[in-house]
N, C-alpha and C positions, 0 to 999 in steps of 0.2 A: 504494500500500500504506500501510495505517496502523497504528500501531502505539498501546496507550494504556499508559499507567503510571499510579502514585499520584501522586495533587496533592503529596505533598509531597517527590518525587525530583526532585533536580536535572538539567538537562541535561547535566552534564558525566558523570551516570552511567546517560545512557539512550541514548547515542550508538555505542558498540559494537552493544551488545544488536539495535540497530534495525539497524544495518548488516549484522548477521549476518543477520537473519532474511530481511533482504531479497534479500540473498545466494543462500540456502538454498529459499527462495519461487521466482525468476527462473532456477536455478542458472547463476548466475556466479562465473565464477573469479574475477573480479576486477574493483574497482569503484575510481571514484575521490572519494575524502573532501572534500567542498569545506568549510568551515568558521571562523565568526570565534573571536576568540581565548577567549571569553564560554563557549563550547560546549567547548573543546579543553582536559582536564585534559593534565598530565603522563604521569597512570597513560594514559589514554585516547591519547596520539600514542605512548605505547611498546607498546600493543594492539595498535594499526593497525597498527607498523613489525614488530611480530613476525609481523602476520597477511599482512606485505608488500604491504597494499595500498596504492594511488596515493593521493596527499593532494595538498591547497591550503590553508595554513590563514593565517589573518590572525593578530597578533601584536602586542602593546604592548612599547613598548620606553620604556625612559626614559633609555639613554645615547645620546651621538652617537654614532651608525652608522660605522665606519670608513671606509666609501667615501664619507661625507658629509665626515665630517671631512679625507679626504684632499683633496677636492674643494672644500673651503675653505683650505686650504694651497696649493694649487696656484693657483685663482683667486681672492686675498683681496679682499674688498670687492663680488664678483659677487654677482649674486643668483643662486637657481637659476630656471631657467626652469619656468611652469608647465606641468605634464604631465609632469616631467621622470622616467626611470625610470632607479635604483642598483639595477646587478644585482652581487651578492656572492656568490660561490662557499663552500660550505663542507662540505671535504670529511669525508667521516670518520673518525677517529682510528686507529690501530692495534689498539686495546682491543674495537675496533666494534662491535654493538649498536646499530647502525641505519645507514643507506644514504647516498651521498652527497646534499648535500640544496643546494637555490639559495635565494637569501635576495633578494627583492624589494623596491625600497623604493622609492614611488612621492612626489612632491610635487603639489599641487595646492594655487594660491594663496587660493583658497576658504575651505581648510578650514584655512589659516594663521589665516587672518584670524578664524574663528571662535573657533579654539583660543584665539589671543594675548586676541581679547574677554572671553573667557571666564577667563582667567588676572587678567587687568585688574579685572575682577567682584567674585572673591576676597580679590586685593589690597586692592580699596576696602572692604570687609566687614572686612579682617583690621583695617586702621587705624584705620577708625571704632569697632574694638574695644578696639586698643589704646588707643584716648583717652578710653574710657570709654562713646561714644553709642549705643551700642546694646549688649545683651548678648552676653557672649562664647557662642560656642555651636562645633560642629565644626569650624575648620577648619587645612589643612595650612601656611598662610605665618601662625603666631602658636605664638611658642614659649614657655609660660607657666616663669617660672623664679623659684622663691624668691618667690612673693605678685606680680612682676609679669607683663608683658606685653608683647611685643616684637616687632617683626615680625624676619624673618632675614635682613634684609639692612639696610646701614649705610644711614641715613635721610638722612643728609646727601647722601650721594650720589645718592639718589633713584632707587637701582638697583632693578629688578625682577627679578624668578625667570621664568625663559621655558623656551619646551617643550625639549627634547633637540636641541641640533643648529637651534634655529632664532635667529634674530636679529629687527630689529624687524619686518620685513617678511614673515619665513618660520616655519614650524613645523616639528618632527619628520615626515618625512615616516611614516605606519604600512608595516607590515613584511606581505608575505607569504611562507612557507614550503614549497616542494616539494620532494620526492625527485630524485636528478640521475638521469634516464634511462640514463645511461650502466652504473650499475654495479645489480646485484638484493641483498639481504639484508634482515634485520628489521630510558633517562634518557639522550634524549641529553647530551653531553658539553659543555664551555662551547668555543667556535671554537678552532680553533690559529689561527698567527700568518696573516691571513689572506692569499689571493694579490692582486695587482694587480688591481685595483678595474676593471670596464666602467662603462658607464652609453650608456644611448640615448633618444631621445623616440619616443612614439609618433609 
């Protein structure tokens, strides 16, 4: 089935609409939402959750993940293994307005190495701005203040800004999002305190 809009709607407002029709076209009760996080507004996962349909969604996060962070407490100095999977439970609030949901966080050293490349990049761009060699133009590690130019971390130490939760070797693992099977109902809320952390490899 295909469905067309105007060139100039976004994805994040053509993804209901299409889900419905496809719905109401096959008549199914119910379908399951796969989707990265590019595609998935807020108004759009409170649609789905009211419309109680099954989701998968992908997710950008920029803080350390609790069950990473615990998981660096518990084994400091480890690395994580690659392939590794942080399963995080997150149940629904009292207030509820949406279902219980599991919060997936997978690592692959691949995509460490890319990420960290990629951070190193900027860096280099940021410096050779702040010293003048090329012009300044967008980016997030140069904090222009008062006529100068500085990158945001102390220079003598030669520290860098690294992804969420990663170290030299590792990156933020990304997040995937589903409803917990266990329980049916329709912004969701920010986690409560969350429960004791799993984690398994494929």
């Amino acid at each position: 089935m295909v469905s067309a809009f105007e060139g100039n709607k976004a994805e994040t407002t053509t993804i209901v609409p299409a889900i419905q029709a496809f719905q109401a076209a096959h008549r199914l009760t119910d379908v399951t939402v796969v989707a990265d996080a590019g595609m998935v507004s807020a108004s759009n996962q409170q649609a789905i959750e009211d419309a109680g349909l099954s989701f998968i969604f992908g997710a950008r996060i920029s803080d350390v993940p609790y069950v990473v962070a615990h998981r660096r407490r518990e084994h400091p100095g480890q690395d994580i293994p690659d392939g590794h999977v942080f399963t995080q439970p997150w149940p629904a609030g009292p207030a509820g307005g949406r279902r219980d949901q599991v919060i997936y966080y997978q690592y692959r050293a691949d995509r460490a190495r890319r990420a960290l490349r990629g951070i190193d990049e900027q860096v280099a761009k940021a410096e050779k701005a702040v010293a003048g060699k090329i012009p300044v133009k967008r980016n997030r590690f140069i904090q222009p203040s008062r006529g100068t130019r500085t990158p945001p971390w102390p220079s003598a130490t030669g520290s860098r800004p690294r992804p969420a939760g990663a170290s030299r070797n590792s990156s933020a693992p990304p997040a995937a999002t589903a409803p917990s099977p266990s329980r049916p109902a329709p912004t969701p809320s920010p986690p409560p305190t969350p429960s004791p952390p799993t984690s398994r490899q494929p």
